[in-house]
Structures are given as structure tokens and as C-alpha cells.
N, CA, C and O atoms as a Tinker XYZ file with bonds, in Angstrom:
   272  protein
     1  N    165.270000    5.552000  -53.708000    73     2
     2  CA   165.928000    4.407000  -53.110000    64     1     3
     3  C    165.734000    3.183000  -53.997000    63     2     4     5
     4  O    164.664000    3.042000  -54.589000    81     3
     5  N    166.748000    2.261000  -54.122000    73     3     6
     6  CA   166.911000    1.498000  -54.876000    64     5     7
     7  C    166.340000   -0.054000  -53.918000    63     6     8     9
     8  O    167.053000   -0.632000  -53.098000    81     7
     9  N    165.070000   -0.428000  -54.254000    73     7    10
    10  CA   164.412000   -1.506000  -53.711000    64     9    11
    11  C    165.187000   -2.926000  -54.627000    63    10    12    13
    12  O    165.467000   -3.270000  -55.776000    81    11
    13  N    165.281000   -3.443000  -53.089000    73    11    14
    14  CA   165.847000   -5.057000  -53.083000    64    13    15
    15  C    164.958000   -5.882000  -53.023000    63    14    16    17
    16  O    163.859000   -5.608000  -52.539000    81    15
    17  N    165.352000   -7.388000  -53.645000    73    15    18
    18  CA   164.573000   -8.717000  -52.666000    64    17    19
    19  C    164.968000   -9.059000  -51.722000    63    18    20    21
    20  O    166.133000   -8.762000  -51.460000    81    19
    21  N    164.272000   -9.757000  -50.871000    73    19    22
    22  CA   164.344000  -10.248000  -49.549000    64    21    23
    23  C    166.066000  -11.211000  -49.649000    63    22    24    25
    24  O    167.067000  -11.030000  -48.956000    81    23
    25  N    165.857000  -12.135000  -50.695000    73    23    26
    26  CA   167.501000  -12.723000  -51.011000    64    25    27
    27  C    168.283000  -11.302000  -51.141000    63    26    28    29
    28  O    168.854000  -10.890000  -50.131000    81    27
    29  N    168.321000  -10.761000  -51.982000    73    27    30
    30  CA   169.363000   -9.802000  -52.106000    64    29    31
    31  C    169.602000   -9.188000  -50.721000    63    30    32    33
    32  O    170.781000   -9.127000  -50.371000    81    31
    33  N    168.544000   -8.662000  -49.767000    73    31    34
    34  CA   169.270000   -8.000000  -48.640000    64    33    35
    35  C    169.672000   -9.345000  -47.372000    63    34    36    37
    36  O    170.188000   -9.006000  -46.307000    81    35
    37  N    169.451000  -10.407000  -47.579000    73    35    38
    38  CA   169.891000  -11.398000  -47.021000    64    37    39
    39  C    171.551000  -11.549000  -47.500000    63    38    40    41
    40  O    172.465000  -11.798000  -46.715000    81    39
    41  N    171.676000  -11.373000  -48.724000    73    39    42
    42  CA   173.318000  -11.382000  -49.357000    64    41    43
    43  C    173.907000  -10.083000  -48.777000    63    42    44    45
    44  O    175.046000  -10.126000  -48.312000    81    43
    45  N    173.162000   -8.847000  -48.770000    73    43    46
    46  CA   173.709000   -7.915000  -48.028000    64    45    47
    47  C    174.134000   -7.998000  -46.620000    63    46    48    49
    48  O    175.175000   -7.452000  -46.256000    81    47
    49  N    173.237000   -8.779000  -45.658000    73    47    50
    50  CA   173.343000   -8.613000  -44.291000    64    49    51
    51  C    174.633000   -9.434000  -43.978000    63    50    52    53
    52  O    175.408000   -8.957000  -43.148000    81    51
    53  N    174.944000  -10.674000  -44.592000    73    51    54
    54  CA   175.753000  -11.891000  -44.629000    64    53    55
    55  C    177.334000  -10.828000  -45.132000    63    54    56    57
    56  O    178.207000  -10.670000  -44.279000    81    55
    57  N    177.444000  -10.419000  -46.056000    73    55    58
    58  CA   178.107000   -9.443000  -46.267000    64    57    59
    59  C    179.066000   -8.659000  -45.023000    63    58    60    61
    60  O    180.246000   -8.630000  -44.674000    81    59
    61  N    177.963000   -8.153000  -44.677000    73    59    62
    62  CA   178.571000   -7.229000  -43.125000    64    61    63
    63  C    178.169000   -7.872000  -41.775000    63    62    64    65
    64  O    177.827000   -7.246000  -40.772000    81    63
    65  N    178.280000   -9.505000  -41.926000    73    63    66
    66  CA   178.738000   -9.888000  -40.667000    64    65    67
    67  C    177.621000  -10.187000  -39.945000    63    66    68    69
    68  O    177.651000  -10.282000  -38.718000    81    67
    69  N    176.458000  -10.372000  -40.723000    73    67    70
    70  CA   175.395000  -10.710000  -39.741000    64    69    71
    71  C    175.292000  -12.573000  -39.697000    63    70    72    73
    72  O    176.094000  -13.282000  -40.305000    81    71
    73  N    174.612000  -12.893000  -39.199000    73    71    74
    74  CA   174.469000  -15.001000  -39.186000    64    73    75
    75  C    173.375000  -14.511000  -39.207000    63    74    76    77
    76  O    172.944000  -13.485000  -38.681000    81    75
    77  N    172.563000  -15.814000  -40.293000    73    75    78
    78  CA   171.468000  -16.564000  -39.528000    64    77    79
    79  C    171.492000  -17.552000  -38.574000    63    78    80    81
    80  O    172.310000  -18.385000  -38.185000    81    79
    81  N    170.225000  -17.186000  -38.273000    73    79    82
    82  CA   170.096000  -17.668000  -36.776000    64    81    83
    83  C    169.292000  -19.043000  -36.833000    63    82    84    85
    84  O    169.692000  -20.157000  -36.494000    81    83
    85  N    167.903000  -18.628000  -37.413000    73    83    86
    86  CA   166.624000  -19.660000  -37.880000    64    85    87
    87  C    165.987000  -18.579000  -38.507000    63    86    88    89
    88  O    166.052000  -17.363000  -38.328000    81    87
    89  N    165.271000  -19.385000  -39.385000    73    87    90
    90  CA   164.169000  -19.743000  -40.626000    64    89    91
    91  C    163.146000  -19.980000  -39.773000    63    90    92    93
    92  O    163.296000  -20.717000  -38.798000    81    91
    93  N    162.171000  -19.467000  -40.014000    73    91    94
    94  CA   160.293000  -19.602000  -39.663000    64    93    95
    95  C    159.765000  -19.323000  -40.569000    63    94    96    97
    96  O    159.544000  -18.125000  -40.741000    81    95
    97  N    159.331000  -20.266000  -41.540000    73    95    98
    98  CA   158.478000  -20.146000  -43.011000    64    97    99
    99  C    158.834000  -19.568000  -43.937000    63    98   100   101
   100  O    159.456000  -20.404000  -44.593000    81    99
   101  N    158.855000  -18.543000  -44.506000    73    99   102
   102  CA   159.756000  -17.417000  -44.921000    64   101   103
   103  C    160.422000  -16.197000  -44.294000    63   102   104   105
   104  O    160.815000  -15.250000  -44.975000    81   103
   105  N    160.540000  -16.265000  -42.838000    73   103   106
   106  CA   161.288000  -14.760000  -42.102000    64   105   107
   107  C    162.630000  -15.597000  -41.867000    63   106   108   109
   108  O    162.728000  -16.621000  -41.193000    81   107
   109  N    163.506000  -15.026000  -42.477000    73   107   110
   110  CA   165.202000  -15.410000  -41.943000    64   109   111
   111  C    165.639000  -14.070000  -40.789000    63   110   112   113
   112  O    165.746000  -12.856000  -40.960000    81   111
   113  N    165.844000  -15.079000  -39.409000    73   111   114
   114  CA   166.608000  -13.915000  -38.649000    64   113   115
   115  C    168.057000  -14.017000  -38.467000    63   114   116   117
   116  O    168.820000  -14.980000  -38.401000    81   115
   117  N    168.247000  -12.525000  -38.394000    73   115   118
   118  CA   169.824000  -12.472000  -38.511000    64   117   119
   119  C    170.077000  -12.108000  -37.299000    63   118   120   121
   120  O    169.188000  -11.565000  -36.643000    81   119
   121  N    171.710000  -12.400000  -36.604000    73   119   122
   122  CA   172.576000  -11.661000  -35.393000    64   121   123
   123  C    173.257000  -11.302000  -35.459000    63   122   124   125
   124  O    173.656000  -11.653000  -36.570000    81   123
   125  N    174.039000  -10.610000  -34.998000    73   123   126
   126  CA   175.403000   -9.945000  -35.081000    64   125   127
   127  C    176.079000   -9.790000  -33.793000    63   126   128   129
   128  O    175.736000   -8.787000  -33.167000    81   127
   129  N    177.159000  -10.713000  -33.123000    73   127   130
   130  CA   177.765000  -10.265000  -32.154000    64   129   131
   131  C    177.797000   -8.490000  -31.848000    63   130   132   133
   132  O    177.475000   -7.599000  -32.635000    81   131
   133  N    178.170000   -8.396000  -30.797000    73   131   134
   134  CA   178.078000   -7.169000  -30.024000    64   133   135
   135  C    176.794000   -6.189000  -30.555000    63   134   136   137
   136  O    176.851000   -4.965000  -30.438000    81   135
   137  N    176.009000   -6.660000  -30.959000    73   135   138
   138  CA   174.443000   -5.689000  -31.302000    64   137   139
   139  C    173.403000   -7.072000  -30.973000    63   138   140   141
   140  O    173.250000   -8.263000  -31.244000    81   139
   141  N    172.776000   -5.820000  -30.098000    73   139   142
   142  CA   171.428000   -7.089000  -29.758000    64   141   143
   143  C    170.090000   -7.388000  -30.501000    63   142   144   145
   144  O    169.230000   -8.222000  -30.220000    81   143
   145  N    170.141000   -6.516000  -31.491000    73   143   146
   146  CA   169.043000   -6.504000  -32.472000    64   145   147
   147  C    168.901000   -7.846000  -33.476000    63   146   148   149
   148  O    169.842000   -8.094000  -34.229000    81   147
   149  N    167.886000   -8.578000  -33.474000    73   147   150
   150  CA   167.444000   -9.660000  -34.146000    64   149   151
   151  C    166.799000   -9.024000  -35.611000    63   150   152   153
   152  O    165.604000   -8.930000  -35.892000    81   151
   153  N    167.956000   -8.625000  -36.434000    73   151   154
   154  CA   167.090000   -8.777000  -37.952000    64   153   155
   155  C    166.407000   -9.914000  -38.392000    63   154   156   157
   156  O    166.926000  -11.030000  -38.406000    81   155
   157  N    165.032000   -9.629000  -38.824000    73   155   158
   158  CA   163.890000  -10.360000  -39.540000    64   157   159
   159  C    163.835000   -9.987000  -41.271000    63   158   160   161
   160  O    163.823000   -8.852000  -41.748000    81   159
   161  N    163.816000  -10.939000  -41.827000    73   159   162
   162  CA   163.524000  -10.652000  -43.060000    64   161   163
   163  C    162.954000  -11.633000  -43.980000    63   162   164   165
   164  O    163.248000  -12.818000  -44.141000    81   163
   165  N    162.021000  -10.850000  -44.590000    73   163   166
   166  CA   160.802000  -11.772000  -44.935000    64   165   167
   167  C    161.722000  -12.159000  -46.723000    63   166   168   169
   168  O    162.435000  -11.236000  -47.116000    81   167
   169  N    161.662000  -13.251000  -47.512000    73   167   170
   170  CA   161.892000  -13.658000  -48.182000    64   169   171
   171  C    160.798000  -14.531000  -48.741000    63   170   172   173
   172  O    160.570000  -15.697000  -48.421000    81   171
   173  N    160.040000  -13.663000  -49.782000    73   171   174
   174  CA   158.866000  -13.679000  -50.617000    64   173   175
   175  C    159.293000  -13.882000  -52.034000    63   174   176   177
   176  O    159.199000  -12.994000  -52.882000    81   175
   177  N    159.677000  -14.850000  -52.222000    73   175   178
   178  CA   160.123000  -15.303000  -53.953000    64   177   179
   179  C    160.935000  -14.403000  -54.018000    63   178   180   181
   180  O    161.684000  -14.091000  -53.092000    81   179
   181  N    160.880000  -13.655000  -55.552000    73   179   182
   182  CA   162.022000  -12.788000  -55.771000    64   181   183
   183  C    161.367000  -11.451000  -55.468000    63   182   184   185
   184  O    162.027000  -10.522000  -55.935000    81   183
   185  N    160.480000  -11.148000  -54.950000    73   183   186
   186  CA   159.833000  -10.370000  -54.908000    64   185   187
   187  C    160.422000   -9.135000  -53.979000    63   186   188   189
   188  O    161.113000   -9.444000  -53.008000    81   187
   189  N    160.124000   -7.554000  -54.296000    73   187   190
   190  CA   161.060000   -6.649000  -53.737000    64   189   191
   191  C    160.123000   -6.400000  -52.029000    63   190   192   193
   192  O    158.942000   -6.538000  -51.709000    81   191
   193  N    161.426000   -5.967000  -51.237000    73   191   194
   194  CA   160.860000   -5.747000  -49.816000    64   193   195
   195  C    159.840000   -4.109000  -49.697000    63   194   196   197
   196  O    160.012000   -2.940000  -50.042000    81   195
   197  N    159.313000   -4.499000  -49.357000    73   195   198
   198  CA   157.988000   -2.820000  -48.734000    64   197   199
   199  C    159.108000   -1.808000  -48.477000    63   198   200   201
   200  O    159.979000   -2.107000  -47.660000    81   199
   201  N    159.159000   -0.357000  -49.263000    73   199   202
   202  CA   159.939000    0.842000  -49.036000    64   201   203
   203  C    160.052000    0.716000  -47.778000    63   202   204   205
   204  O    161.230000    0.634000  -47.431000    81   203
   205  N    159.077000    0.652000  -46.688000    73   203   206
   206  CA   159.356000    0.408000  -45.322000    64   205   207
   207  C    160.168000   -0.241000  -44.220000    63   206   208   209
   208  O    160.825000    0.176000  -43.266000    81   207
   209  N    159.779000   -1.768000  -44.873000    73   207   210
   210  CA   160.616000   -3.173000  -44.022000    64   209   211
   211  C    161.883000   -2.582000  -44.822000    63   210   212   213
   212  O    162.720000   -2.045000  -44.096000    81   211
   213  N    162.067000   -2.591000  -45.759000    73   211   214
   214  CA   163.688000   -2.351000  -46.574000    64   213   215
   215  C    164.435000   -1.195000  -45.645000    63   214   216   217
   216  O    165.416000   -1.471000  -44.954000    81   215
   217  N    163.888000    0.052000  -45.706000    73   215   218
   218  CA   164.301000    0.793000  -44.319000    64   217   219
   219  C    164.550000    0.411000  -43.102000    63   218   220   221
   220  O    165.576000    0.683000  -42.479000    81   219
   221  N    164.033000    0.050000  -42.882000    73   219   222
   222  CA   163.733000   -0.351000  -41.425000    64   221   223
   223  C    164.856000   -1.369000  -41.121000    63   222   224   225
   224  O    165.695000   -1.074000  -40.270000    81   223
   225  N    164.927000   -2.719000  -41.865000    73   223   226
   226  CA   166.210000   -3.076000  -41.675000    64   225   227
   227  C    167.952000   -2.894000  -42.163000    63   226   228   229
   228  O    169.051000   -3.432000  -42.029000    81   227
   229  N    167.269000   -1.728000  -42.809000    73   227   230
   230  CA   168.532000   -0.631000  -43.311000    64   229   231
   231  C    169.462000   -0.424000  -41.822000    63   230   232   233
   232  O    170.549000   -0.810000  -41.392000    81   231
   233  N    168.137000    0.564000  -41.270000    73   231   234
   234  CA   168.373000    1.379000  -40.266000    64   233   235
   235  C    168.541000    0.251000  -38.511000    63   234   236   237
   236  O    168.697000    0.567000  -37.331000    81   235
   237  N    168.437000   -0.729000  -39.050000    73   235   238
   238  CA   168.616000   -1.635000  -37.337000    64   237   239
   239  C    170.073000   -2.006000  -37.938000    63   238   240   241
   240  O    171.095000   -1.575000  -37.403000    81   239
   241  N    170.110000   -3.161000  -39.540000    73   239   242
   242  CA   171.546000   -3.263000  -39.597000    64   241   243
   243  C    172.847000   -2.164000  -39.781000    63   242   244   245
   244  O    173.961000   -2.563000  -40.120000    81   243
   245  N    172.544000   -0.714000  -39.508000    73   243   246
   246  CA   173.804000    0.671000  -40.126000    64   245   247
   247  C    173.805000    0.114000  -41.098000    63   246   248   249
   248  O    174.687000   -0.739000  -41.002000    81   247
   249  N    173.184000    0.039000  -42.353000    73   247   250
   250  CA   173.547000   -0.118000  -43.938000    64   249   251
   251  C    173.104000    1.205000  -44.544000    63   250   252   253
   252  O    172.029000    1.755000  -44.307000    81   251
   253  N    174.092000    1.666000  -45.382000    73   251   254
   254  CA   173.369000    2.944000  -46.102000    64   253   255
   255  C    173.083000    2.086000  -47.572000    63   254   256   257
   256  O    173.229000    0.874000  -47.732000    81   255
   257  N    172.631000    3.090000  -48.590000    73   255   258
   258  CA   172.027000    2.752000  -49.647000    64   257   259
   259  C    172.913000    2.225000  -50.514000    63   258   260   261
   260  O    172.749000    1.432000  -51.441000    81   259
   261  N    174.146000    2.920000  -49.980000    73   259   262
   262  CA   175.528000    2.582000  -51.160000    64   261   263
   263  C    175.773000    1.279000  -50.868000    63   262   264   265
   264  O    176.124000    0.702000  -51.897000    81   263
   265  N    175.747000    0.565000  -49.939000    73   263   266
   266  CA   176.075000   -0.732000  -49.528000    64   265   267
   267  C    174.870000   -2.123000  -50.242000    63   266   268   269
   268  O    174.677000   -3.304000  -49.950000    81   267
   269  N    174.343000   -1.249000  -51.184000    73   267   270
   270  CA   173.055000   -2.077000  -51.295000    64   269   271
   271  C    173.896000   -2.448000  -53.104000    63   270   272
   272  O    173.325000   -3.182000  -53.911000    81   271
């Protein structure tokens, strides 16, 4: 899997329709009409997201890898 920065999957989410919502220090949350899930995403310099969190908000926003 091809690891992002926190900006880059922020350009991704914006992409397919997500808003931010608010900023809390460095976590940007995102919304998306008709889905009730509040994406969080931590934005740590340019620095790449944890194989994990990167999944994880893969799998709350439906993004596959190709979309990255």
C-alpha cells in the first residue's frame, strides 16, 4: 500500500465530497452528507499517516487504493 500524508489524504477526502468541519490542533474532521461518520485526520507536517489510521480512514471514507 502506497502511504500518504495527512495533507495528501485531506486532498483526497475533499476530492470525493467530504467538508471540513473544524480543526483541533492538528486533527481536521471531515463530513459528508448522507453518511454519519466524522472523518478525523491527523495532519503531522508532511509526515506519512500509520499503515493503520491510513486504513482505517480508507475504509470509513469507501476509498480504495486506486483513488489515492
Amino acid at each position: 500500500m502506497k502511504l500518504i500524508s495527512g495533507k495528501e489524504m485531506c486532498r483526497v477526502l475533499k476530492q470525493h465530497v467530504w467538508v471540513l468541519v473544524r480543526i483541533k490542533g492538528s486533527h481536521h474532521a471531515y463530513e459528508k452528507s448522507g453518511n454519519p461518520k466524522t472523518i478525523v485526520v491527523p495532519v503531522h507536517a508532511n509526515k506519512d499517516l500509520k499503515i493503520g489510521t491510513q486504513r482505517g480512514i480508507m475504509k470509513d471514507a469507501e476509498i480504495s487504493e486506486a483513488d489515492l
